[in-house]
C-alpha positions in Angstrom: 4.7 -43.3 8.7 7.2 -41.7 10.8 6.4 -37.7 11.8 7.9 -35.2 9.2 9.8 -33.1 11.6 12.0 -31.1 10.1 10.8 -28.3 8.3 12.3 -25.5 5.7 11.0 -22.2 4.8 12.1 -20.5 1.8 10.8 -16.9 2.1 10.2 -15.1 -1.0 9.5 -11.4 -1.6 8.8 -8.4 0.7 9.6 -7.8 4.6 6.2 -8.0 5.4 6.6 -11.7 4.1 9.4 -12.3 6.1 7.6 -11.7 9.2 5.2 -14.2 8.4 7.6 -16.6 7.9 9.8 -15.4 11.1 5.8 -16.1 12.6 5.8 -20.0 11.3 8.7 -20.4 12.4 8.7 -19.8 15.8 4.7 -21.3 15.6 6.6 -24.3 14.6 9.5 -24.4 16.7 7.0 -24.1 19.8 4.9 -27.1 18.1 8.3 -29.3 18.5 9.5 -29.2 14.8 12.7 -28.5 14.1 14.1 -25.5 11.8 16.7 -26.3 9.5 18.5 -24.6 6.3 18.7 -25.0 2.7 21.9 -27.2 2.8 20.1 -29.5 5.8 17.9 -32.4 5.3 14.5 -31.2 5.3 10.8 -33.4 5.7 8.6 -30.7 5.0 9.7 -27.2 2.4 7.5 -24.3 3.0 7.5 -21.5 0.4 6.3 -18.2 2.0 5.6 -17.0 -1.8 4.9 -13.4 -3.3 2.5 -12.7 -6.4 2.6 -8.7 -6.3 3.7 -8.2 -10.0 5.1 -11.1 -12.9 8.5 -11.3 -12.0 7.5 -12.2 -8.4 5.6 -15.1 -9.8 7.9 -16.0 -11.9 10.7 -16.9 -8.8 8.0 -17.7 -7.0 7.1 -21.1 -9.4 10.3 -21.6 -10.4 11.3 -22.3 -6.4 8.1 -24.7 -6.6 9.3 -26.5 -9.2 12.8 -26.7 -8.2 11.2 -28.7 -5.1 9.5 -30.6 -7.1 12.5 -31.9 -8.9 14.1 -32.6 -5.7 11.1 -34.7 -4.6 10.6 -36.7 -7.8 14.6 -37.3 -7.5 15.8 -37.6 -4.3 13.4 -37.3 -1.4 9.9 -38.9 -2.7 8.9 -38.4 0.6 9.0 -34.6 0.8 6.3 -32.8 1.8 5.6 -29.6 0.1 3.9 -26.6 1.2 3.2 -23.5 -0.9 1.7 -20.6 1.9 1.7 -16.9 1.1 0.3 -14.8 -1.6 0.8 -17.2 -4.6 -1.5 -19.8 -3.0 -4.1 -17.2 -1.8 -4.0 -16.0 -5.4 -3.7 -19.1 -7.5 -3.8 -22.3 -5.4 -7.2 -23.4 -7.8 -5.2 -23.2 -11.1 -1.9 -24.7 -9.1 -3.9 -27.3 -7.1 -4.3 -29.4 -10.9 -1.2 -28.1 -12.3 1.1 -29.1 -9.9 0.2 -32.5 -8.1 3.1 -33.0 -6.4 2.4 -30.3 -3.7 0.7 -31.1 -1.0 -0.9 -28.4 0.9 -1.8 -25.2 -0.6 -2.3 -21.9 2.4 -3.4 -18.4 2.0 -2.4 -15.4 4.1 -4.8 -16.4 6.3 -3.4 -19.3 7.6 0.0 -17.8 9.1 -1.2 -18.3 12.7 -2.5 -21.9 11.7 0.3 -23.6 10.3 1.6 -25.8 13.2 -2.0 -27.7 13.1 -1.5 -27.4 9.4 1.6 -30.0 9.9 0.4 -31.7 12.5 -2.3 -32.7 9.9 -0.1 -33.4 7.0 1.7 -35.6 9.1 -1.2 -37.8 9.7 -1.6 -41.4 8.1 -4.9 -40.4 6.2 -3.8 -37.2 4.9 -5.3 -36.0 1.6 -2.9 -33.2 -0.4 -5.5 -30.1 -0.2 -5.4 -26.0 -0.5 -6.7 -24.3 2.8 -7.8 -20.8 1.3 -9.3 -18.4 3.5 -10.3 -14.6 4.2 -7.2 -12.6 4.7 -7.6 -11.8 8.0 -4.8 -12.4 10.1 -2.8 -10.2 12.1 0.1 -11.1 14.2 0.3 -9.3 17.5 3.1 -9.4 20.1 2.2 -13.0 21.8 2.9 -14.7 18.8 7.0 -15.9 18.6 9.2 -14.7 15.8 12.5 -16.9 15.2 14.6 -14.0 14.0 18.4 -14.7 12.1 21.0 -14.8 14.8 23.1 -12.9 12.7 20.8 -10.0 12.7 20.5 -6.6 14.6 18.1 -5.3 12.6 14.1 -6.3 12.8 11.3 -5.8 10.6 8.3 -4.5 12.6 5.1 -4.9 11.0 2.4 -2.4 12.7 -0.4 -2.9 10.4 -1.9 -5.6 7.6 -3.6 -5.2 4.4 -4.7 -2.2 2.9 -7.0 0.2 1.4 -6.2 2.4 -0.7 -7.1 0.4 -4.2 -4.6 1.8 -6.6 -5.3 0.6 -9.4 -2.3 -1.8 -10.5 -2.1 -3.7 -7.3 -4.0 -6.9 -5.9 -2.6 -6.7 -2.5 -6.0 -5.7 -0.8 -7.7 -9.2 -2.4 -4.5 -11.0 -1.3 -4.2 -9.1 2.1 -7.4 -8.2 3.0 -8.4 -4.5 3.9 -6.0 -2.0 6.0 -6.1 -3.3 9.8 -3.8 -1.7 12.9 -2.4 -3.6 15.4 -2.9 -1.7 19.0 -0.3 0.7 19.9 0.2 -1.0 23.5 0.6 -4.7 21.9 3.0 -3.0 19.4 5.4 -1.6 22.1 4.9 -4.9 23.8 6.6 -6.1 20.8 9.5 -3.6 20.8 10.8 -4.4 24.6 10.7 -7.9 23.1 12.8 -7.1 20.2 15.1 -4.5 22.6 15.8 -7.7 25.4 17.0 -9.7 21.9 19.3 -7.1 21.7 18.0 -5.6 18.5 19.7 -1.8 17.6 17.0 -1.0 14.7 13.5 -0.9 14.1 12.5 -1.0 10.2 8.9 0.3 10.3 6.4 -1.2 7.9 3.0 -2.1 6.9 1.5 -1.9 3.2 1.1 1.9 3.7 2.2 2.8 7.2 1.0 6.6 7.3 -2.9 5.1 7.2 -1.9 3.5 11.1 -4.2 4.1 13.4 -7.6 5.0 11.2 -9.2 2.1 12.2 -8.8 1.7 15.4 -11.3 3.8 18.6 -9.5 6.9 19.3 -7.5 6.8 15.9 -3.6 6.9 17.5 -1.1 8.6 15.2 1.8 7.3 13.5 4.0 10.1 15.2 3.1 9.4 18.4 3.5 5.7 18.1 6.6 6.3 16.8 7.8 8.5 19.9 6.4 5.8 22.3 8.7 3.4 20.3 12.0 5.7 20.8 11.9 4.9 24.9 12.7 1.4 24.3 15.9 1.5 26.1 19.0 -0.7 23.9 16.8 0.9 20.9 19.6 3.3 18.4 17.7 3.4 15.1 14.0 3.7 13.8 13.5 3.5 10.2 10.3 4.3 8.5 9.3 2.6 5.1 6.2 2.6 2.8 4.9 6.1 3.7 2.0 7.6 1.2 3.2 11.3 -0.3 -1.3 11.8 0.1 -0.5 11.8 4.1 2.8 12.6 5.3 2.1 15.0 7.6 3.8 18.3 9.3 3.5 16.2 13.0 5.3 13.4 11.1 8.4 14.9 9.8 8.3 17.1 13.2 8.7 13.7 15.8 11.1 12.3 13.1 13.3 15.4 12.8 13.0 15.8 17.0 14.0 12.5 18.5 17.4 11.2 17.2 16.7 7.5 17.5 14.3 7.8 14.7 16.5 8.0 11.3 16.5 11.2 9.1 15.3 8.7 6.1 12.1 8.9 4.7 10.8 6.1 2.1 7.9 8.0 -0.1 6.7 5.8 -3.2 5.7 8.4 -5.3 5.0 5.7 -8.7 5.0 8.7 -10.8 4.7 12.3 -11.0 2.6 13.1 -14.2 -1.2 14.2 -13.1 -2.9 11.8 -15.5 -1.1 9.0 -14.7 -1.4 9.4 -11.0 -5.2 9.7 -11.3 -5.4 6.5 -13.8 -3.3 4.9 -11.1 -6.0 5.8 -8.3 -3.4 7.3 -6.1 -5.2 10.1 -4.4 -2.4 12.7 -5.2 -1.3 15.3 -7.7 2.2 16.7 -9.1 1.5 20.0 -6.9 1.2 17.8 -3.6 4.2 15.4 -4.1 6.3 18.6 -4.8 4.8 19.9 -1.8 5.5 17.1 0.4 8.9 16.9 -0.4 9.6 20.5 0.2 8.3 20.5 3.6 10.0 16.9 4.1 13.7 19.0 3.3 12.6 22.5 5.8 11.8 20.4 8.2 14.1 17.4 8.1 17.3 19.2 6.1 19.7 16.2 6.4 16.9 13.6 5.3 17.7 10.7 2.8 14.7 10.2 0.7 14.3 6.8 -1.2 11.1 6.5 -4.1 9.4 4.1 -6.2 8.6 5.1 -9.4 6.5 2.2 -12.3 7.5 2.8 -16.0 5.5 2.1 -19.3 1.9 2.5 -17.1 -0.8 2.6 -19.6 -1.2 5.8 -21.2 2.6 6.5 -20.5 3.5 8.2 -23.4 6.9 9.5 -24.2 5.9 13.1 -23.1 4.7 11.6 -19.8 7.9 9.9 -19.1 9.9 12.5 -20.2 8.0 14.6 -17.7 8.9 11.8 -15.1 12.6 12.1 -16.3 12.4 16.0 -15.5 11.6 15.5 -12.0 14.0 12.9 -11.4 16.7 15.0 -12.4 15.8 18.1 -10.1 14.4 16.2 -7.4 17.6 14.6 -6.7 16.5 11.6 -4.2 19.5 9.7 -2.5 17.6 6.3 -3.2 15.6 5.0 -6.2 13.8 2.1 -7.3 12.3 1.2 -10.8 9.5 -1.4 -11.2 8.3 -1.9 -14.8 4.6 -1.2 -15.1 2.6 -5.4 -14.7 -0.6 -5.8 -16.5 -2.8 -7.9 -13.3 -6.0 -9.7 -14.2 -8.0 -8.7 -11.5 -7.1 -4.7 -11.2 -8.7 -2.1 -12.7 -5.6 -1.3 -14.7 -5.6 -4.3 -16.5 -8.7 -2.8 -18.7 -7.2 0.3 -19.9 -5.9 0.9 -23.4 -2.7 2.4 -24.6 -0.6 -0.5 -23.0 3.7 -0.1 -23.3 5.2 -2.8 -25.0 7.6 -4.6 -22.7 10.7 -3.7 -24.5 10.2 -0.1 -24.4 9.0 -0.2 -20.4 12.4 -2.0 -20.3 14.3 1.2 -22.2 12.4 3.4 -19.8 13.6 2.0 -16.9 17.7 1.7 -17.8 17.1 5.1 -18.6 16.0 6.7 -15.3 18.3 4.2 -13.4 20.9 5.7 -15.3 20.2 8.8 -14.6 19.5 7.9 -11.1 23.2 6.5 -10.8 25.3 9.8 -11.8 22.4 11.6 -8.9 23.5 9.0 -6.4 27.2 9.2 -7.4 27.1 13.0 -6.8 25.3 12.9 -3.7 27.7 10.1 -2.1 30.6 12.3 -3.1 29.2 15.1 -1.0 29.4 12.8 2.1 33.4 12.3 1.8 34.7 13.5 5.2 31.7 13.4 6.8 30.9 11.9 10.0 28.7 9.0 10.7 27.5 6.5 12.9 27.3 2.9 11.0 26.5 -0.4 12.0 28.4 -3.1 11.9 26.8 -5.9 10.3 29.5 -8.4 8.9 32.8 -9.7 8.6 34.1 -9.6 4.8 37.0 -11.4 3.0 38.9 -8.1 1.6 42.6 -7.5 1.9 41.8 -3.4 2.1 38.2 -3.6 4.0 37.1 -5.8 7.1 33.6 -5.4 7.6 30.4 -4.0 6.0 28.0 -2.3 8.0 25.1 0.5 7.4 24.7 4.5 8.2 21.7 5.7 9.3 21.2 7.0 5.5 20.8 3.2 4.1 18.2 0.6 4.9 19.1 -3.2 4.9 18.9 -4.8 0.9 17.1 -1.7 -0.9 20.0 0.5 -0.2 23.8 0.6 -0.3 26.5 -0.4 2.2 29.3 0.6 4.2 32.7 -0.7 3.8 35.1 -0.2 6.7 38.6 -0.5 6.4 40.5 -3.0 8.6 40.4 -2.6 12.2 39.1 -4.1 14.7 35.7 -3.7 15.3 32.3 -5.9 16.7 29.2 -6.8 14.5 25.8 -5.8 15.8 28.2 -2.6 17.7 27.5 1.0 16.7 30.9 2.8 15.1 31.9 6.4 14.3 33.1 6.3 10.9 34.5 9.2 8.8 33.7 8.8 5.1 36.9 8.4 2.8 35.6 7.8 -0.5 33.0 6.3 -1.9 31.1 5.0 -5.3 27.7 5.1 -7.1 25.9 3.3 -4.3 28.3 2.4 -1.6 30.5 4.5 0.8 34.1 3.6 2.1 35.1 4.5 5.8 37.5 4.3 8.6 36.9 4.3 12.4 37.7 7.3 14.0 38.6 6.6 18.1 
């Protein structure tokens, strides 16, 4: 049986995903196997999978049995590998289901998966599922093959969490909150800044609880400042922060030290009192509006992106209404939607007074609606403005060249920037003057 040597991941889901899979990769590449892409011949097919909520699931099987197809037709000599949370979460129920995968890995495993091969590869191997406690957490010795294309990096500064609200499984499929060490993280940055990458993209499953766990309990801000020497370093972005601990120190480093962008992502889920407390998520109405009225005095020019969940149990028309209120006079530049997913396993799952899925549905075309004219308005104040934007890619347009990003959109949640044709260099830093612009994206030209 000749070696399976070259090997495909398929990452599905969040950033914190993709890291793990950067992780495999470059576990894998040091192991002698060789990387290759969707439209390349491929031994083994690893699916880094997600299981946060249904629809996740959902593309997360479909993938599987895509693979599947593709084995039974064309390559019966395949090998297939499900890792990630889908396995950690499922892999018993999936381990009869679906026979022709043959290993099954947790979130566990991520630092194990070159002796993982190594064994599949053997003469005797027996398909299996290799489930264990979610413990691992990468650290700055471990490689990362990151996309050539790319000048942006995810940097993961924490695993797991604890904060138990109570719609989500990520702690069982994560394992509790745990901190990498400040020094191994900045290890990690001069790595990234000799790559020549220009931005950071901070995250963890709840990055403002950094630090709690570890002898001496280091701050986010000052983690964050440490980061901001890096020299080649333009832009630090900060996701995932908790409206329960954003604090003064915070938004003061982030509004004192220009490498770290004026954008703060705050998933607030909701805003009505009840629904907050059924949701476990340790804050009121009267804090998040506090929060985000200390987040504009302090940071005036900030772009603040939430995450809200419709048809919660309990949700009743007046509590969404209440919802729809604050939308409208909160104005944030960037909004997400996720409908509210029943999870066996979470405490939410129990309550009564469920939505019916159709109506969760209504709920959320109506605040994205809403949320559309907000963004519209606020993209129109930006025309004639100034800004710095990254140039990320070369585009097929007669009236635009390239797409890039201001410091006012993160990569794939947010909008982009179209630049008009010039000549310019991807992964370089521009000054662009806003010209016009649309409901999500803005439309510049390079000023000299």
């Amino acid at each position: 049986m000749k070696k399976s040597n070259k090997v495909r991941i398929i990452t599905l889901g969040c950033p914190k995903n993709l890291i793990d899979s950067e992780v495999m990769a470059g576990l894998l590449n040091q192991s002698g196997y060789q990387l290759t892409d969707e439209n390349d011949y491929a031994d083994v097919v690893i699916v880094n999978t997600c299981a946060f909520i249904n629809p996740a699931k959902e593309e997360a099987i479909e993938e599987i049995l895509t693979l599947v197809e593709e084995k039974k037709k064309n390559n019966t000599q395949l090998r297939i590998v499900v890792a990630g949370c889908l396995a950690q979460r499922y892999s018993r129920e999936f381990f009869t289901q679906i026979p022709e995968v043959d290993l099954f890995i947790g979130t566990g495993e991520v630092g194990n998966i070159a002796s993982h091969l190594n064994k599949l590869n053997q003469e005797n191997f027996k398909r299996q599922s290799v489930i264990t406690k979610p413990d691992f957490l990468m650290n700055s010795q471990y490689p990362r093959v990151l996309s050539s294309k790319t000048s942006s990096v995810y940097l993961k500064i924490s695993e797991g969490c604890s904060n138990r609200c109570s719609y989500c499984v990520i702690p069982s499929l994560r394992g509790p909150a745990r901190s990498r060490k400040p020094d191994d993280i900045l290890q990690e940055v001069e790595i990234l800044a000799q790559k020549g990458i220009k931005e950071l993209i901070i995250v963890a499953q709840d990055t403002t609880t950094y630090g709690r766990d570890l002898k001496g309990r280091p701050h986010l801000s000052s983690l964050l400042n440490d980061m901001a020497k890096a020299k080649g370093i333009k832009w630090i972005r900060l996701l995932y922060t908790h409206p329960a601990r954003v604090t003064v120190d915070l938004l003061e480093t982030i509004a004192a030290n220009e490498k770290i962008c004026r954008y703060i992502d705050l998933p607030i889920q909701h805003i009505d009192d009840d629904i907050l407390k059924a949701m476990n998520r340790k804050v009121t109405k009267t804090k998040i509006e506090e929060v985000i009225s200390r987040i504009r005095q302090i940071i005036p020019d900030v772009a603040l992106r939430t995450s809200l969940i419709v048809g919660f149990p309990g949700e009743t028309p007046t509590r969404f209404n209440r919802l729809l209120d604050f939308i409208n006079e909160t104005k944030f530049d960037h909004l997400g939607v996720f409908t509210y997913s029943r999870e066996e396993g979470t405490s939410a799952a129990k309550l009564k007074s469920h939505v019916s899925e159709k109506e969760k549905e209504r709920r959320r075309e109506t605040i994205m609606n809403e949320q559309t004219a907000i963004s519209l308005a606020i993209n129109k104040s930006l025309i004639g403005s100034v800004q710095d934007v990254l140039i990320e890619e070369k585009i097929d347009r007669s009236d635009y060249a390239f797409t890039g990003r201001c410091s006012r959109q993160a990569p794939e949640i947010d909008g982009v920037t179209y630049i008009k044709r010039s000549r310019a260099r991807i992964r370089k830093f521009v000054k662009c003057k806003i010209t016009a612009v649309d409901e999500y994206d803005l439309f510049a030209e390079i000023i000299n």
